[in-house]
mmCIF file as Biopython writes it, N, C-alpha, C and O atoms, coordinates in Angstrom:
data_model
#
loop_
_atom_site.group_PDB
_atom_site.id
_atom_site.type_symbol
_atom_site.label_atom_id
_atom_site.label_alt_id
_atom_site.label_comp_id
_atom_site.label_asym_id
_atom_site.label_entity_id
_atom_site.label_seq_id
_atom_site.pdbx_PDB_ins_code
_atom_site.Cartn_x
_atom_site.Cartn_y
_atom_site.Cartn_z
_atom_site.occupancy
_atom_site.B_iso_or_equiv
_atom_site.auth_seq_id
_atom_site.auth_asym_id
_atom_site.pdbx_PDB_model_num
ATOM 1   N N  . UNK A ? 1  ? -120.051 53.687 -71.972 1.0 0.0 1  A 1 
ATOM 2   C CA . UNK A ? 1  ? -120.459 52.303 -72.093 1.0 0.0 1  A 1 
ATOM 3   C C  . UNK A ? 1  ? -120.472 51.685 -70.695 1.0 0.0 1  A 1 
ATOM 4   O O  . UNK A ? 1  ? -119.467 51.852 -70.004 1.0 0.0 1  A 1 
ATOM 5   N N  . UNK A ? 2  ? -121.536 50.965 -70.186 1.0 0.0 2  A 1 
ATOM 6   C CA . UNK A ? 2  ? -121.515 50.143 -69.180 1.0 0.0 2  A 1 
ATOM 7   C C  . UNK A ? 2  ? -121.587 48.716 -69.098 1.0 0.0 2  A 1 
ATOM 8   O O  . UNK A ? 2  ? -122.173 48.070 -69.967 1.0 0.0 2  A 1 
ATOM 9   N N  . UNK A ? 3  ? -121.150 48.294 -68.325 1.0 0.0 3  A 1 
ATOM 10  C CA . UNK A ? 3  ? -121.055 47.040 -68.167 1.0 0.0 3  A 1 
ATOM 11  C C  . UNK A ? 3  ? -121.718 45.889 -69.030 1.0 0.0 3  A 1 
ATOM 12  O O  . UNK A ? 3  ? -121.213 44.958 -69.659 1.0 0.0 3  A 1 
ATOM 13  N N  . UNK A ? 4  ? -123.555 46.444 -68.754 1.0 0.0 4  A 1 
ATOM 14  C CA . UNK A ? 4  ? -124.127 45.638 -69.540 1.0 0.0 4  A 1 
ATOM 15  C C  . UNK A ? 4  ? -123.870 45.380 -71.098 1.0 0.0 4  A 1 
ATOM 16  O O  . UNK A ? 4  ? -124.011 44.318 -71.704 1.0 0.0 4  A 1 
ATOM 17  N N  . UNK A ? 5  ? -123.377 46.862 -71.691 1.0 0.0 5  A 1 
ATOM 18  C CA . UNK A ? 5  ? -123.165 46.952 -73.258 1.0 0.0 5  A 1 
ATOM 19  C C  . UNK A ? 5  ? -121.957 46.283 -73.499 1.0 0.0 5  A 1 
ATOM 20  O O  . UNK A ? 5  ? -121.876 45.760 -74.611 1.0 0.0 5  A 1 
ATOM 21  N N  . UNK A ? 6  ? -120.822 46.142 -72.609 1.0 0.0 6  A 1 
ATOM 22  C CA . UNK A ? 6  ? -119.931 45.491 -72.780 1.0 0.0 6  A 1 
ATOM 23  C C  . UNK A ? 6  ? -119.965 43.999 -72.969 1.0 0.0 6  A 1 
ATOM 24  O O  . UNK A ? 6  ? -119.634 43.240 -73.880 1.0 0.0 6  A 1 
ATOM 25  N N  . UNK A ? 7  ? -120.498 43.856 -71.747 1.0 0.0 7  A 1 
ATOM 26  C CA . UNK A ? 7  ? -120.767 42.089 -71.941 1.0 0.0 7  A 1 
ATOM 27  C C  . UNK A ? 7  ? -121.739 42.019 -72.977 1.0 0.0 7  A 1 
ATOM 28  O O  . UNK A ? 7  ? -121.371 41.036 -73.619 1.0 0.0 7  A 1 
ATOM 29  N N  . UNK A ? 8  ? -122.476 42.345 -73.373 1.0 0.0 8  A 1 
ATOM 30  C CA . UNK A ? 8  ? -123.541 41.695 -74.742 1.0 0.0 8  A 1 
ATOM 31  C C  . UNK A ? 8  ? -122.523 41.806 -76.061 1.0 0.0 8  A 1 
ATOM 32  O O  . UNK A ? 8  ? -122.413 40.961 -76.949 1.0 0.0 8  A 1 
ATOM 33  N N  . UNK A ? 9  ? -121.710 43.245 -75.937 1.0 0.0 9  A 1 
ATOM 34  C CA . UNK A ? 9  ? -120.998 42.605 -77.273 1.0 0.0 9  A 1 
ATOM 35  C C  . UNK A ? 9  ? -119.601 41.988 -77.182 1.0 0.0 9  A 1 
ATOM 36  O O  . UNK A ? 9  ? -118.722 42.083 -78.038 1.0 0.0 9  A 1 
ATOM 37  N N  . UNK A ? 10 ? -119.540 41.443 -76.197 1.0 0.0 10 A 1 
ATOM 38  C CA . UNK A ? 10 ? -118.636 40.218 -75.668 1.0 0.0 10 A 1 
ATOM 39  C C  . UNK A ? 10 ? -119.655 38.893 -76.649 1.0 0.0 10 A 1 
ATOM 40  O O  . UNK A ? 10 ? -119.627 38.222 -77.680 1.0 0.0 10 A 1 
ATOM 41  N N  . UNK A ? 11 ? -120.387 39.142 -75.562 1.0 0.0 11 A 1 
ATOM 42  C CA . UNK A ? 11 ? -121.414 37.663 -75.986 1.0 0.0 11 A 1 
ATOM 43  C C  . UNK A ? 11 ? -121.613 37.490 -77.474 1.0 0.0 11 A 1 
ATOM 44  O O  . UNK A ? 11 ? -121.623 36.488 -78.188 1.0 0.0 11 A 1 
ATOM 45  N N  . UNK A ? 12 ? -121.821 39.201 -77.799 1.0 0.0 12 A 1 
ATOM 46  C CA . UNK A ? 12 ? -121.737 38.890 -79.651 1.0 0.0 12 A 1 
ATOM 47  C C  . UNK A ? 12 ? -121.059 37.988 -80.728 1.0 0.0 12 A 1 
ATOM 48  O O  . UNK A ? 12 ? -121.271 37.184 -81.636 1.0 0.0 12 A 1 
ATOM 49  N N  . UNK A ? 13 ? -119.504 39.074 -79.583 1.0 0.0 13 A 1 
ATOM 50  C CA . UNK A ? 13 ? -117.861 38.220 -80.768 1.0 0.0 13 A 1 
ATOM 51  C C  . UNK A ? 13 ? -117.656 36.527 -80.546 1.0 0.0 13 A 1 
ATOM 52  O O  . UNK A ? 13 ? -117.002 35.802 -81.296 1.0 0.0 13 A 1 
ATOM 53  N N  . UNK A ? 14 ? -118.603 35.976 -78.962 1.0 0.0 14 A 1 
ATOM 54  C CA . UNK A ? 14 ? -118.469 35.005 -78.674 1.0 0.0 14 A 1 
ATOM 55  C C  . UNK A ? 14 ? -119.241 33.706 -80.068 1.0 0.0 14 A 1 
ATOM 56  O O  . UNK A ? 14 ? -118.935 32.695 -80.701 1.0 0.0 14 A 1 
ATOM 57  N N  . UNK A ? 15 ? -120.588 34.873 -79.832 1.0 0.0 15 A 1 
ATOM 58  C CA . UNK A ? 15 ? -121.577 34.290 -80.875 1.0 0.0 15 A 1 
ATOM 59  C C  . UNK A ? 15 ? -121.259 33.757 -82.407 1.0 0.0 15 A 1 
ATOM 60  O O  . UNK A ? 15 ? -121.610 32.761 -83.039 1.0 0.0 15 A 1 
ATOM 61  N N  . UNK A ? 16 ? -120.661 34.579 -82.617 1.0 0.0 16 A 1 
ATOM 62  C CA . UNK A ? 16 ? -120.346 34.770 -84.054 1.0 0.0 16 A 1 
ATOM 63  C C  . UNK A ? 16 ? -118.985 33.829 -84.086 1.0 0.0 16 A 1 
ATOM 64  O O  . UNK A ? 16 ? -118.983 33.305 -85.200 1.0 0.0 16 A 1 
ATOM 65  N N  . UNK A ? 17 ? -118.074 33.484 -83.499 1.0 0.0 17 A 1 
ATOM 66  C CA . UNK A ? 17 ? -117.239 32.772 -83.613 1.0 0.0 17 A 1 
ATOM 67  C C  . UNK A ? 17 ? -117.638 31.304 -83.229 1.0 0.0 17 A 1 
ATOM 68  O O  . UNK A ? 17 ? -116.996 30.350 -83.667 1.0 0.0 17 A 1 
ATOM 69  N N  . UNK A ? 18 ? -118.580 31.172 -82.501 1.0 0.0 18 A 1 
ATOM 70  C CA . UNK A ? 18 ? -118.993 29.771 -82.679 1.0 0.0 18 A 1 
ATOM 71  C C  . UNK A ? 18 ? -120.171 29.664 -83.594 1.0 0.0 18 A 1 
ATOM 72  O O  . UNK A ? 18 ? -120.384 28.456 -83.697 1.0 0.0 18 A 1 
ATOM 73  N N  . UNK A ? 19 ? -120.846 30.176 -84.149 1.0 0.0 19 A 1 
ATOM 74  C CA . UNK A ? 19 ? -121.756 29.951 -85.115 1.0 0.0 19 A 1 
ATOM 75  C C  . UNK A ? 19 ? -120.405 30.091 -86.251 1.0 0.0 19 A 1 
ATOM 76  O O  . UNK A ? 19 ? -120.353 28.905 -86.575 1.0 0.0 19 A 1 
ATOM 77  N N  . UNK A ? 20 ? -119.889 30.403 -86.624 1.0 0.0 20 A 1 
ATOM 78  C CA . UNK A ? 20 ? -118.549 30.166 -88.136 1.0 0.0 20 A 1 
ATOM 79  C C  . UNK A ? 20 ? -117.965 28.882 -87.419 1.0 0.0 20 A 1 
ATOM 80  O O  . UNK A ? 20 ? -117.763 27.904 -88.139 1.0 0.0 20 A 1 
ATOM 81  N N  . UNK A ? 21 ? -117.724 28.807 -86.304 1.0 0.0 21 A 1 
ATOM 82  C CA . UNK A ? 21 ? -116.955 27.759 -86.295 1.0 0.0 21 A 1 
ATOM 83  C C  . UNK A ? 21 ? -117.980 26.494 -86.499 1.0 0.0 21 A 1 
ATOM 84  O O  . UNK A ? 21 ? -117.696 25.407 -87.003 1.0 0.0 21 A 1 
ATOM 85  N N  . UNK A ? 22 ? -119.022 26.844 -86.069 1.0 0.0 22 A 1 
ATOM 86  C CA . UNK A ? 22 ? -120.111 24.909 -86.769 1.0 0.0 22 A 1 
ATOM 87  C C  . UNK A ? 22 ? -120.468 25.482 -88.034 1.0 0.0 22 A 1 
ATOM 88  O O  . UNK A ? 22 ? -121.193 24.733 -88.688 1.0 0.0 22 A 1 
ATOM 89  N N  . UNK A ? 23 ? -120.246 26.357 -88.477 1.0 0.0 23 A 1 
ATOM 90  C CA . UNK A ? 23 ? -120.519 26.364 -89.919 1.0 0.0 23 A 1 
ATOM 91  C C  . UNK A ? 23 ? -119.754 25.630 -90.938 1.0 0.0 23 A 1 
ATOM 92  O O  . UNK A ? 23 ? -120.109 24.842 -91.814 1.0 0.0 23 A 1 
ATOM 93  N N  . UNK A ? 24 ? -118.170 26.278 -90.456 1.0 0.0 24 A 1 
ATOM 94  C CA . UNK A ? 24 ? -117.158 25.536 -90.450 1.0 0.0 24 A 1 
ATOM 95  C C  . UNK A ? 24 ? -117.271 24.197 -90.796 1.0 0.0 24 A 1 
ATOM 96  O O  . UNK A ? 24 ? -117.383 23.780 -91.949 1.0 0.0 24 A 1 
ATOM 97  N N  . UNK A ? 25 ? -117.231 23.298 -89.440 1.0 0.0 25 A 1 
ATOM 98  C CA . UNK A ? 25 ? -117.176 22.332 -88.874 1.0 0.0 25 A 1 
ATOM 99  C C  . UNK A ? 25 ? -118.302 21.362 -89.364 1.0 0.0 25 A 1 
ATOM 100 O O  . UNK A ? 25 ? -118.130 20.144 -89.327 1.0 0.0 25 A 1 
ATOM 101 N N  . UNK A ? 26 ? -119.404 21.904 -89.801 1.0 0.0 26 A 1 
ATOM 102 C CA . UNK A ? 26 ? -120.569 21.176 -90.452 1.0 0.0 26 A 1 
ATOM 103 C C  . UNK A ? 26 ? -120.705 20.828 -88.810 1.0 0.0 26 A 1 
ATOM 104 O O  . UNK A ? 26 ? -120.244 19.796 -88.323 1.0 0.0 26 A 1 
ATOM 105 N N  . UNK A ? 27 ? -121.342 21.754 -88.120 1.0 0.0 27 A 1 
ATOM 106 C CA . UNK A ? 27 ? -121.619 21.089 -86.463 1.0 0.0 27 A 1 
ATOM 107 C C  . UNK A ? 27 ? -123.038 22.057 -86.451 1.0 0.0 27 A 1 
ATOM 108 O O  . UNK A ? 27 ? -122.782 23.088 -85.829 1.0 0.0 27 A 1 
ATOM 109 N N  . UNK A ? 28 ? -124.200 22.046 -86.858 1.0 0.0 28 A 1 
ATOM 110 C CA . UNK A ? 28 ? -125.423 22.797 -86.455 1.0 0.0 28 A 1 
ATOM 111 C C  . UNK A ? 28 ? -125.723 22.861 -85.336 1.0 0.0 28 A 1 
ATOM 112 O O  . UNK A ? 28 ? -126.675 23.597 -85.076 1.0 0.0 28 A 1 
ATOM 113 N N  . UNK A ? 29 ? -125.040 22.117 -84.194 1.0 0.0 29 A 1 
ATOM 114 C CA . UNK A ? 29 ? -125.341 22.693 -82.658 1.0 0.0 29 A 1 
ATOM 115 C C  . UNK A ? 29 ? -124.619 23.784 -82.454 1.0 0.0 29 A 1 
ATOM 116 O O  . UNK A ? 29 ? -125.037 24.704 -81.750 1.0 0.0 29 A 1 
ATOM 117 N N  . UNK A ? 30 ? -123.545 23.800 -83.001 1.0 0.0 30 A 1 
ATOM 118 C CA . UNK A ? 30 ? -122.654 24.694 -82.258 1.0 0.0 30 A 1 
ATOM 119 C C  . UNK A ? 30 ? -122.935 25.799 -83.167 1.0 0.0 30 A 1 
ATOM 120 O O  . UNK A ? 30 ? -122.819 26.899 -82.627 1.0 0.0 30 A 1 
ATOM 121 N N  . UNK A ? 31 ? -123.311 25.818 -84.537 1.0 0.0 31 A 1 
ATOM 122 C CA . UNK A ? 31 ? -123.970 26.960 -85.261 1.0 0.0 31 A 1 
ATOM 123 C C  . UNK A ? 31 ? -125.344 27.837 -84.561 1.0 0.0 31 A 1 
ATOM 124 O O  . UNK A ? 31 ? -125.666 29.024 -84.624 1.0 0.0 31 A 1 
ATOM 125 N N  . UNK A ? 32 ? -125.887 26.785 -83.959 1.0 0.0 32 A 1 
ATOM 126 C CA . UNK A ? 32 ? -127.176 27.333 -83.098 1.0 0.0 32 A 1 
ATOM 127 C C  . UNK A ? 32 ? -126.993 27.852 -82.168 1.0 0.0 32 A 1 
ATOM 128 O O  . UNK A ? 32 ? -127.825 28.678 -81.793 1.0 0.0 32 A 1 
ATOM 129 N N  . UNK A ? 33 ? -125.689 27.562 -81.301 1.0 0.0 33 A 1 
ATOM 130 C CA . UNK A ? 33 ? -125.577 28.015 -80.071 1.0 0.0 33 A 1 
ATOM 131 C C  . UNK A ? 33 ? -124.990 29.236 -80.295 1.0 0.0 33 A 1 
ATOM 132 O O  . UNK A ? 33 ? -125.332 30.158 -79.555 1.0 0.0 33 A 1 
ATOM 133 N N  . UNK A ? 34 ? -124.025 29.478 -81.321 1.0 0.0 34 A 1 
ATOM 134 C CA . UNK A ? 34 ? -123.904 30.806 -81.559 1.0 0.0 34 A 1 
ATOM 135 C C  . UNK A ? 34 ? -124.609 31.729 -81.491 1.0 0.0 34 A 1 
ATOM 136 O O  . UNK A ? 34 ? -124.614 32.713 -80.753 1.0 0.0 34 A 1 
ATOM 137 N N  . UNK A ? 35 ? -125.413 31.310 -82.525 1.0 0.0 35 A 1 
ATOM 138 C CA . UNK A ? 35 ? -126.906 32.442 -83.140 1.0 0.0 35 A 1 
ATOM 139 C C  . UNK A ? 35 ? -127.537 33.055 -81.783 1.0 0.0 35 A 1 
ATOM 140 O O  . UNK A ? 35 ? -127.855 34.170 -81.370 1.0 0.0 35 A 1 
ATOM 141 N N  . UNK A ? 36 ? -127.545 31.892 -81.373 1.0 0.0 36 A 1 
ATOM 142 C CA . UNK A ? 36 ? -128.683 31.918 -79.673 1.0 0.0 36 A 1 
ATOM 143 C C  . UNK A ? 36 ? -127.369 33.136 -79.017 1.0 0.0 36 A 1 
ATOM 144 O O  . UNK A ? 36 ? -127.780 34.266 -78.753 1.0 0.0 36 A 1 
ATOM 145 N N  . UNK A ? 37 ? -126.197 32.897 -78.844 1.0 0.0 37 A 1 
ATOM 146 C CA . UNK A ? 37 ? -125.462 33.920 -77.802 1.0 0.0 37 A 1 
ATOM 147 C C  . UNK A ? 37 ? -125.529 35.647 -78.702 1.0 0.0 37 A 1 
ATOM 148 O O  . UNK A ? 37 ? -125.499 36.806 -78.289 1.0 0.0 37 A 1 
ATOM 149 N N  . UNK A ? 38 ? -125.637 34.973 -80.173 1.0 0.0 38 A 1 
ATOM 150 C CA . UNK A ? 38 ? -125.340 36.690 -80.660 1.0 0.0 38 A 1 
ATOM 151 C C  . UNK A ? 38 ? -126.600 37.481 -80.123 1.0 0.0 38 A 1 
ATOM 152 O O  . UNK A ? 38 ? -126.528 38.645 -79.730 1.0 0.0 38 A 1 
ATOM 153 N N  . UNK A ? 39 ? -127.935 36.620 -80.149 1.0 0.0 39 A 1 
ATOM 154 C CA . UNK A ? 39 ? -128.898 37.587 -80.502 1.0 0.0 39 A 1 
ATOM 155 C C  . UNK A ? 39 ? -129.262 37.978 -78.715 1.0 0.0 39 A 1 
ATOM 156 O O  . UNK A ? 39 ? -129.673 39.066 -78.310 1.0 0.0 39 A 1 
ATOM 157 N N  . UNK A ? 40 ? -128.930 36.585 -77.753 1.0 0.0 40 A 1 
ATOM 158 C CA . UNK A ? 40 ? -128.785 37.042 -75.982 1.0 0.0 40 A 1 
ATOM 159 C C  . UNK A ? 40 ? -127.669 38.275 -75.967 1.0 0.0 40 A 1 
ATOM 160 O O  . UNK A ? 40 ? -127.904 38.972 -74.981 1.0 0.0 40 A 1 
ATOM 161 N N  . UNK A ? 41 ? -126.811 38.660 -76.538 1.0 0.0 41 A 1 
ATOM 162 C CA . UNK A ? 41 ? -125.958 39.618 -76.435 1.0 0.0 41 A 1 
ATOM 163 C C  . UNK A ? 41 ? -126.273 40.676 -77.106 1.0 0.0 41 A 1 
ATOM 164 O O  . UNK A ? 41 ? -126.338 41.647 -76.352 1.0 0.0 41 A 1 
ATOM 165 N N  . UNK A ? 42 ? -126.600 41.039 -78.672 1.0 0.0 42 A 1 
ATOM 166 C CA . UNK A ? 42 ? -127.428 41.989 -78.559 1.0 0.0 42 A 1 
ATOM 167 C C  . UNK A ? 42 ? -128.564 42.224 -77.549 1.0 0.0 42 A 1 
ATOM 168 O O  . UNK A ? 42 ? -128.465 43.404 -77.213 1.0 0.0 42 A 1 
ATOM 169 N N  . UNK A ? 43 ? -129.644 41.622 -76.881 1.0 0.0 43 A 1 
ATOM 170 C CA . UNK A ? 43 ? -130.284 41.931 -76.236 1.0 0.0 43 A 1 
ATOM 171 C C  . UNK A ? 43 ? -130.150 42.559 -74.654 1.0 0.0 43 A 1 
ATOM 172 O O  . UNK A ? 43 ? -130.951 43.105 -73.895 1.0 0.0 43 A 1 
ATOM 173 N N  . UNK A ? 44 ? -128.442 42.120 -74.550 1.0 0.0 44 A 1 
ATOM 174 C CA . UNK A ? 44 ? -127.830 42.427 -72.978 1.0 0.0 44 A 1 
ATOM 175 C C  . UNK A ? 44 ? -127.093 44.089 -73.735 1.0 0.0 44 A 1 
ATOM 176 O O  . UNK A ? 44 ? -126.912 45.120 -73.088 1.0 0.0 44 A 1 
ATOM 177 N N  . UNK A ? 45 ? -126.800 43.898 -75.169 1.0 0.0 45 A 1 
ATOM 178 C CA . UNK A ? 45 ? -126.327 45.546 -74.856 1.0 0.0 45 A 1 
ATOM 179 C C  . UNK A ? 45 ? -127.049 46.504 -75.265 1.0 0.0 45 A 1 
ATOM 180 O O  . UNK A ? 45 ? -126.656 47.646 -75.028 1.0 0.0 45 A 1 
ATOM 181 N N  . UNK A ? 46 ? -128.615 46.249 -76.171 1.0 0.0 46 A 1 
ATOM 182 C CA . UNK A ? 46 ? -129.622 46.786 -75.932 1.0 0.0 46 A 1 
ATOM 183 C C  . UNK A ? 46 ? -130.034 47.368 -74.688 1.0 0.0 46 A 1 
ATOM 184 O O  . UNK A ? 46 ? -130.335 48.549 -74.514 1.0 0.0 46 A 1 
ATOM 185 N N  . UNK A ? 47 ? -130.028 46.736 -74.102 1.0 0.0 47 A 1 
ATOM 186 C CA . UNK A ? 47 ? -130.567 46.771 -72.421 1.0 0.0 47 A 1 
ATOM 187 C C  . UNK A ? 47 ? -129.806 47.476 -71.129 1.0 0.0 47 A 1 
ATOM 188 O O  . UNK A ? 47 ? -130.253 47.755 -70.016 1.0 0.0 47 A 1 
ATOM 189 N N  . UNK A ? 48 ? -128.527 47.651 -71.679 1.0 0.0 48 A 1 
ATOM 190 C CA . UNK A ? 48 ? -127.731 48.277 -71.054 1.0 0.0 48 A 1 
ATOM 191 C C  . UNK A ? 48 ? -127.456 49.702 -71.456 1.0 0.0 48 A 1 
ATOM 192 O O  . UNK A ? 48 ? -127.114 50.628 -70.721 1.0 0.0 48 A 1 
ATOM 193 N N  . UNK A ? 49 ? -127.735 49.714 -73.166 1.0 0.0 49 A 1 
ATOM 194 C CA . UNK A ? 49 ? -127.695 51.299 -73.676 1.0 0.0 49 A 1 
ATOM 195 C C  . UNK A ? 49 ? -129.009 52.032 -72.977 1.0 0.0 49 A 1 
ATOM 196 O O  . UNK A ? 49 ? -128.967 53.181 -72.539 1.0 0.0 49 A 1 
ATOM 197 N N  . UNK A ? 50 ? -130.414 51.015 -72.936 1.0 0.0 50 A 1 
ATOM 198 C CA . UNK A ? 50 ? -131.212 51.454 -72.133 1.0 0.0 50 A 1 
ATOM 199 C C  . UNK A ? 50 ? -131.340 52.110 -70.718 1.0 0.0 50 A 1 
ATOM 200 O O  . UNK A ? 50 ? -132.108 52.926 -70.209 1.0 0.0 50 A 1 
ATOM 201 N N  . UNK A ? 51 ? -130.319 51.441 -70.332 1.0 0.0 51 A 1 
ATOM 202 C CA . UNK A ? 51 ? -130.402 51.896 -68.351 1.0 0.0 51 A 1 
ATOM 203 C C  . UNK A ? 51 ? -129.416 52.987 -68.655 1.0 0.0 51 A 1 
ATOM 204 O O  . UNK A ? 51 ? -129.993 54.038 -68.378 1.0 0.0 51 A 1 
ATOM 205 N N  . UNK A ? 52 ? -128.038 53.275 -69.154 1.0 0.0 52 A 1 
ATOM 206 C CA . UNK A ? 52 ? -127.322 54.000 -69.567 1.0 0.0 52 A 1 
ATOM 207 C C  . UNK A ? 52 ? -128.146 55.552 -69.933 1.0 0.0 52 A 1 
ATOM 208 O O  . UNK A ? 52 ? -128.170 56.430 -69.071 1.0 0.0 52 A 1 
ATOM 209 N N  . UNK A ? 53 ? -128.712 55.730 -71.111 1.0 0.0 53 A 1 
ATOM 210 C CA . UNK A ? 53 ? -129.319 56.319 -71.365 1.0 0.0 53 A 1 
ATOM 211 C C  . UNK A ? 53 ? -130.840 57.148 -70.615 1.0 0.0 53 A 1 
ATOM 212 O O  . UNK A ? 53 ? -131.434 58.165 -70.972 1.0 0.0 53 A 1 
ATOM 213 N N  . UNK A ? 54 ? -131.085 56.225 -69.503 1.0 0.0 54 A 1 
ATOM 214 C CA . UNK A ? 54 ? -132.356 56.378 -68.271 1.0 0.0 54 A 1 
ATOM 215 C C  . UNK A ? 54 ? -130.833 57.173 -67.498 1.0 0.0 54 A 1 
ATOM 216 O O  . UNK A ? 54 ? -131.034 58.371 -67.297 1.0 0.0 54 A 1 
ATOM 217 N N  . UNK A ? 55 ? -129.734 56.799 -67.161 1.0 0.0 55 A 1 
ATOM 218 C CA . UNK A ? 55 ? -129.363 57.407 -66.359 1.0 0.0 55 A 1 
ATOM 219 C C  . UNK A ? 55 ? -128.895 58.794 -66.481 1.0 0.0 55 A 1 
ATOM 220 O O  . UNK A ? 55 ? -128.990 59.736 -65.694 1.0 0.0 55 A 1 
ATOM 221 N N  . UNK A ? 56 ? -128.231 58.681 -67.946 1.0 0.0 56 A 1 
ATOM 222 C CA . UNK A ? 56 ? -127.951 59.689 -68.310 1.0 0.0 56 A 1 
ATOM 223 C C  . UNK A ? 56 ? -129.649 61.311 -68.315 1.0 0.0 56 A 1 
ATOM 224 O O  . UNK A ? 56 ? -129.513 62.516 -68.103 1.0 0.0 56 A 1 
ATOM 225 N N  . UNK A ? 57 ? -130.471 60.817 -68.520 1.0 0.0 57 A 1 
ATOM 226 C CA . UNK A ? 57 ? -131.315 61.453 -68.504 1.0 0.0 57 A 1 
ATOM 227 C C  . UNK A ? 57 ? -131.781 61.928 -66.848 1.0 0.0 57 A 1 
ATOM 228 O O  . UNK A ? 57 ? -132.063 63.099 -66.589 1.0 0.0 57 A 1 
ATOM 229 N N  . UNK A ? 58 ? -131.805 60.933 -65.907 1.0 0.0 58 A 1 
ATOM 230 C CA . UNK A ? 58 ? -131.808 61.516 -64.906 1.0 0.0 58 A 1 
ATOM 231 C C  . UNK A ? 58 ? -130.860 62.045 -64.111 1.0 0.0 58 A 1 
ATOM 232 O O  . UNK A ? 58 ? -131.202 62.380 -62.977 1.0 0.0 58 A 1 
ATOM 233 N N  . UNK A ? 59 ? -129.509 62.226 -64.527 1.0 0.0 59 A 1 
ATOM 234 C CA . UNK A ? 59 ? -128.748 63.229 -64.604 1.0 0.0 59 A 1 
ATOM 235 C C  . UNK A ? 59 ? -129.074 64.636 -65.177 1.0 0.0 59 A 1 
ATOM 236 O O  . UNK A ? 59 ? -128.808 65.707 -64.632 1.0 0.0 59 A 1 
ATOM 237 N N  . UNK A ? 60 ? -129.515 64.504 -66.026 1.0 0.0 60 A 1 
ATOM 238 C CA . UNK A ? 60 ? -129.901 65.817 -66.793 1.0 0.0 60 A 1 
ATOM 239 C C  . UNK A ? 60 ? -130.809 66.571 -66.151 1.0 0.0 60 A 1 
ATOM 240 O O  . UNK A ? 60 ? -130.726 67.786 -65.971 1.0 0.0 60 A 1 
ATOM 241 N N  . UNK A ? 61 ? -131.895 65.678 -65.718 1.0 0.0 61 A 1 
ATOM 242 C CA . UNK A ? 61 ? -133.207 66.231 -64.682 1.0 0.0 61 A 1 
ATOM 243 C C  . UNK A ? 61 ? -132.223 67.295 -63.342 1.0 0.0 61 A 1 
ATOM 244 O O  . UNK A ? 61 ? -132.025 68.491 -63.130 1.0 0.0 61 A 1 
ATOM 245 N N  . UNK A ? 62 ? -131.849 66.009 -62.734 1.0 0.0 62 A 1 
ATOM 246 C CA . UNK A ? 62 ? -130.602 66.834 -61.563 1.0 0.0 62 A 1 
ATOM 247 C C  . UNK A ? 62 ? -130.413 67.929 -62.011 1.0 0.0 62 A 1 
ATOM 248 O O  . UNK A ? 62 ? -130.969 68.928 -61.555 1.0 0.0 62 A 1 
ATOM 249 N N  . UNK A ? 63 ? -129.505 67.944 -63.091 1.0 0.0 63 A 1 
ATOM 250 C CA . UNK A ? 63 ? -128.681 69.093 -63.284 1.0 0.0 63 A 1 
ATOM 251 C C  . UNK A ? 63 ? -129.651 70.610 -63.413 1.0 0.0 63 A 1 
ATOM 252 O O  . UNK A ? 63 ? -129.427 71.726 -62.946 1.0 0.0 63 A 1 
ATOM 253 N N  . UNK A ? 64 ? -130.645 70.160 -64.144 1.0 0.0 64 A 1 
ATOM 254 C CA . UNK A ? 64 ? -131.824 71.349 -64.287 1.0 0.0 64 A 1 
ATOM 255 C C  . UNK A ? 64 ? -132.446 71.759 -62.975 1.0 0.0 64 A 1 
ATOM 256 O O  . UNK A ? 64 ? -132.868 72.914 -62.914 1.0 0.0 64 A 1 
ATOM 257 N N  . UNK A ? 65 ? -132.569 70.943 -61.866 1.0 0.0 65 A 1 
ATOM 258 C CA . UNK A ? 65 ? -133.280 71.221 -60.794 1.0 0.0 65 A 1 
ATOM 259 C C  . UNK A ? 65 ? -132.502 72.345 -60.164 1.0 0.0 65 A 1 
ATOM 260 O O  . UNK A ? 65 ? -132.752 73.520 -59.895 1.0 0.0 65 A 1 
ATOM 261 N N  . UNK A ? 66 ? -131.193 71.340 -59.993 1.0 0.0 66 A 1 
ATOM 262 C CA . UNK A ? 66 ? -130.050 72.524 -59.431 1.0 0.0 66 A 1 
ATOM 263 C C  . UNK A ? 66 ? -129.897 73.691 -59.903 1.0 0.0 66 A 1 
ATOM 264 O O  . UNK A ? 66 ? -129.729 74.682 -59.193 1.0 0.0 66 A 1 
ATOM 265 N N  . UNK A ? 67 ? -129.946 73.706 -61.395 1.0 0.0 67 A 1 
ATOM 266 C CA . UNK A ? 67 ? -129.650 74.811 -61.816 1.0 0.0 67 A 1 
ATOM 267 C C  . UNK A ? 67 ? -130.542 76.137 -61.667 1.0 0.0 67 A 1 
ATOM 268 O O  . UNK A ? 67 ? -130.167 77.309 -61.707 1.0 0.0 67 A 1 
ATOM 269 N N  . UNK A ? 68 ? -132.428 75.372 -61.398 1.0 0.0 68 A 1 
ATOM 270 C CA . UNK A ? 68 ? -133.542 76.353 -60.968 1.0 0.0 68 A 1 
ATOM 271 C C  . UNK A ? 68 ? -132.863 77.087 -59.945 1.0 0.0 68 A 1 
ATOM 272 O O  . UNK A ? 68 ? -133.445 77.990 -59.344 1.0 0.0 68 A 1 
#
């Protein structure tokens, strides 16, 4: 896991606890602002399994070259 996947599902647990908490609260801003951080945080650890996974692959390339 890298960084990026970490922080998005940071941003997730962030999300989700303030969207319950204006749910809660009968507060639809703070329900929105949740929603808005869960789905920016899935998209930051999307994006990070992405580069993760690019790296991991060009590791793999390496390793095959060397191994020619």
């Amino acid at each position: 896991m890298n960084r990026d996947e970490l922080e998005g599902k940071v941003d997730k647990a962030k999300g989700w606890v303030k969207d319950k908490a204006g749910e809660v609260s009968d507060n639809p801003e703070l329900e929105a602002e949740g929603e808005k951080d869960r789905v920016e945080g899935g998209i930051k650890e999307k994006l990070g399994e992405a580069r993760r996974k690019a790296g991991d692959a060009v590791e793999d390339i390496g390793d095959t070259i060397k191994g020619s």
